[in-house]
N, C-alpha and C positions, 0 to 999 in steps of 0.2 A: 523518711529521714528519722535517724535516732532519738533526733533533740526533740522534733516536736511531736515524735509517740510520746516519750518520757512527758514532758509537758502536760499533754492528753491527759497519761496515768494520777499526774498529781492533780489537776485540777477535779477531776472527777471525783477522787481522797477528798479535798477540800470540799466541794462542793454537797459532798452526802455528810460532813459533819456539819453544814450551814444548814440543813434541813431540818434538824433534831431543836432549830435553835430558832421558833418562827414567832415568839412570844418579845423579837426584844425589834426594836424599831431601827430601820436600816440609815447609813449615813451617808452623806453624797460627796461625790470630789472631785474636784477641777481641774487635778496634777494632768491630764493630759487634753489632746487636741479635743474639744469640743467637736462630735462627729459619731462615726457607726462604732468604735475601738474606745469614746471617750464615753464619761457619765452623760445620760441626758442632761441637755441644758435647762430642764423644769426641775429635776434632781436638786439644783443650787438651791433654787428658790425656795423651792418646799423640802429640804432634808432628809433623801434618798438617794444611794449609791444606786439600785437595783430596784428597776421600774416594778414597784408593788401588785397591780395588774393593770391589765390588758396590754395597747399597744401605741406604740408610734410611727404615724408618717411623716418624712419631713425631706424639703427639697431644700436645696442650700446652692448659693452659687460663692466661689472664691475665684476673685480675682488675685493673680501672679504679678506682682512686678518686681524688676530687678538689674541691677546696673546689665553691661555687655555681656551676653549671655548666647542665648539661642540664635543664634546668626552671627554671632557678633554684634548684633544690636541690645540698643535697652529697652525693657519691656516697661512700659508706661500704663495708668491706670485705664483697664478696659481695653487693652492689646488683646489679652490673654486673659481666660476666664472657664473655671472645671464646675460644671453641676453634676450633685451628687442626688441622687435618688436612695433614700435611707427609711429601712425599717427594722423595729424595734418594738419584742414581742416577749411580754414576763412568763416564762413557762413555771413558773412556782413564784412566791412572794420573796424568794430568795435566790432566783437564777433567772436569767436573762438571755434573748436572743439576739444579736442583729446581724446585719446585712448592709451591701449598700452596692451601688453601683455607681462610676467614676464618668463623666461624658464631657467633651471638651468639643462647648459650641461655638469658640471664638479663638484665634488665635491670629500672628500676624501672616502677612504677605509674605514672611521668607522663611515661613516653617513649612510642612507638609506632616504635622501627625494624627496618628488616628485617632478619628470622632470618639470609640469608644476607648478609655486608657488603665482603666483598672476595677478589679472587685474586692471586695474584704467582706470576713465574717468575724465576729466576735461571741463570746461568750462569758458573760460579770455572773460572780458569785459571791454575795457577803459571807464573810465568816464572823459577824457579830456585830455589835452597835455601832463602833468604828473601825473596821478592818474588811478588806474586798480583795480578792483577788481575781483577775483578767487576763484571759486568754486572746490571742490576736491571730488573723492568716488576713495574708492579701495578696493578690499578683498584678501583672498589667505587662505593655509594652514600656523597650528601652526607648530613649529619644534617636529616633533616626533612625531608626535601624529594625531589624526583623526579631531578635532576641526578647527575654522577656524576664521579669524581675519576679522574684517572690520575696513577702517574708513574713516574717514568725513571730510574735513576744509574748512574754509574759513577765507580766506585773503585779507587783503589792501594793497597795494605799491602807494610809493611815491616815484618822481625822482627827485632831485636837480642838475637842470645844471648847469655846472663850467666851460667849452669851450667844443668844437668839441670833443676835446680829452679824456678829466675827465668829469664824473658824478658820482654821491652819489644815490645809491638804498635806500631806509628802506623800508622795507615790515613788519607788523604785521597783528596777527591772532589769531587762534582758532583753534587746533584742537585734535579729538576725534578716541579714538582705543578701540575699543571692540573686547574681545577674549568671543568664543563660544563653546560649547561641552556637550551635551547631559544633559540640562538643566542646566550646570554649568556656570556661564557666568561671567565679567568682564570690568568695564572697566574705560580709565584714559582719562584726559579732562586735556589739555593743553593751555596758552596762550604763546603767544609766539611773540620775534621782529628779524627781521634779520636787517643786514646794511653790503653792500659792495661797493666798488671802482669798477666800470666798465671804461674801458679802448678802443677805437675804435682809427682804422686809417682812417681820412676822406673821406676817397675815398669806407668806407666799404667795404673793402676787410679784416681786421683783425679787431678781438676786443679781450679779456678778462675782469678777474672779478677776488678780492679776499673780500673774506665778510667772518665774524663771525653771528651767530647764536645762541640765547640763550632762552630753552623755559622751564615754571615754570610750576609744575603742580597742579591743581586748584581743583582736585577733583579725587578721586580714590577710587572706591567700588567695592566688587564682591571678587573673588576666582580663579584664575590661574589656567584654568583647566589642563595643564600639571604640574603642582607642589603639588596645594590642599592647597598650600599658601596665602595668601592678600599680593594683593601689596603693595609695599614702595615706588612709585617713587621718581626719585630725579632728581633737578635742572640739566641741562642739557644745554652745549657749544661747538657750531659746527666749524669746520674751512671748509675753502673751499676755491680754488684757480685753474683755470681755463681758459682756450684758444680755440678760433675758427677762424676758415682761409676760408676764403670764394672767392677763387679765380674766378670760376667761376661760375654763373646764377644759374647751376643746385643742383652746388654739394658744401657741406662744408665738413670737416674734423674737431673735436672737440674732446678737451681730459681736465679731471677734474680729481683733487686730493682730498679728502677728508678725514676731521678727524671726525669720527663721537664718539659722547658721549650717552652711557646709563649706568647707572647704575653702580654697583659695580660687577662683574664676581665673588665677592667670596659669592655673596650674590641675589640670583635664584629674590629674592621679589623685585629688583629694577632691572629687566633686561624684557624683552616681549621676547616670544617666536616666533621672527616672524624672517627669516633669514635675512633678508634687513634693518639695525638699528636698530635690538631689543636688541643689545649688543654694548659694545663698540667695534670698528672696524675702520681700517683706508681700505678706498676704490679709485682703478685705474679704472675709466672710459676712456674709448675711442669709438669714433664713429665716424658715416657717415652719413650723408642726402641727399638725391634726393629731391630735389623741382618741384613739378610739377606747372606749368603754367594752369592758368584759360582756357576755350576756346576760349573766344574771344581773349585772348593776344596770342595763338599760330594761329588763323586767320591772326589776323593783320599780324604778322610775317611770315606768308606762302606767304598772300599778299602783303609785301616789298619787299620777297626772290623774288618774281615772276615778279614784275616789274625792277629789277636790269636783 
């Protein structure tokens, strides 16, 4: 695809002039979902956009609920419920890797879809104290059906510091969902801005975040191969509000609330058939992370233990 070689090409531009630039300290931000595509959630706490080293594992489970929906029914808390499998791995003090994988071990009686539902990869690159730019890919199955979705973004964030305590996110972007199925295909092109309040206790041991999300859609062609419809998308406003506890080195604990916005539910051409946001839906996250340490930092530390 054109857009996301093009993509590829700039961030790789960006990414080799954030390396020239390893003397200034990175900044963190919460404009998007907390997840494989968002800042870590230890990022809030302690003042990093871009995992400085080593790495992160972390399992997460979100549950889905939402008025009449997937059957015609409504999904209630613990109908419906996606764990993700995510890691996250600093290849420079200023570039980033992750990954994640989507599994869906819970759902109701009147659905039928599959255990595994999507993958993503990402890649964060500061370009200075406050400024980051992020690359995104992910695909999965449609609901119901044999087809499959992809999509694409890229994003800017910017952070305005206010004290220790307060800072201002805004992150804007681009991005692109293509649905696919046996020559029938689809798909909608969004721009988009976020802006939240990120919250840290200075000793980084606690942070949160609440931020709105609002993204326009700029371009829609193709045929909804689960419907045989044209899309209609619509203007689209996200809530989000969120906590992470980072008491000790290895491990955080983190849990997110969110109000997600698609479309109209009485109305199939302004919704995507994808189970993760393709409708409107309010979602409970919580999770956990293992941080693993570089080699050389558990050296050194074997080396301190040994001479005590």
């Amino acid at each position: 695809m054109r857009t996301h070689a093009w993509t590829l090409l700039v961030l790789a531009t960006l990414g080799g002039s954030a390396a020239a630039d390893d003397d200034e300290k990175s900044a963190a931000s919460a404009g998007e979902t907390i997840g494989v595509t968002g800042a870590s959630p230890r990022g809030v706490a302690q003042d990093y956009v871009v995992l400085p080293e080593g790495g992160e594992l972390t399992g997460q489970m979100k549950f889905v609920m939402s008025e009449p929906s997937l059957g015609g029914e409504r999904l209630r808390f613990s109908d419906l419920a996606l764990f993700e499998l995510a890691g996250r791995w600093s290849l420079h003090s200023r570039i980033e890797l992750s990954g994640a994988v989507d599994l869906l071990p819970k759902q109701p009686s009147f659905t039928d879809e599959k255990p595994w539902q999507s993958v993503g990869l990402a890649l964060r690159s500061s370009l200075g104290r406050r400024v980051a730019v992020a690359l995104g890919g992910a695909g999965g199955h449609l609901l119901d059906h044999q087809g499959s979705w992809t999509r694409e973004s890229l994003s800017l964030e910017w952070r305005k510091y206010i004290d220790e305590i307060l800072q201002f996110d805004i992150t804007g972007g681009v991005d692109g969902v293509g649905l696919v199925d046996r020559g029938t295909t689809a798909l909608v092109t969004e721009i988009s801005a976020a802006t939240s309040a990120l919250f840290r206790e200075p000793s980084g041991h606690w942070g949160a975040w609440v931020g709105i999300a609002y993204a326009l859609p700029v371009d829609a062609r193709g045929t909804d191969p689960t419907t045989g419809q044209s899309l209609d998308p619509q203007p689209r406003l996200d809530f989000r509000v969120g906590t992470v506890l980072s008491l000790v080195r290895e491990w955080d604990l983190f849990a997110e609330f969110a109000v997600v916005d698609r479309g109209d539910l009485a109305d199939p051409r302004t919704r995507l058939p994808i189970l993760d946001g393709g409708f409107d839906q309010r979602q409970i996250l919580m999770g956990v992370t293992r941080h693993l340490s570089p080699r050389h930092r558990r050296r050194d530390e074997a080396l301190e233990i040994s001479r005590r």
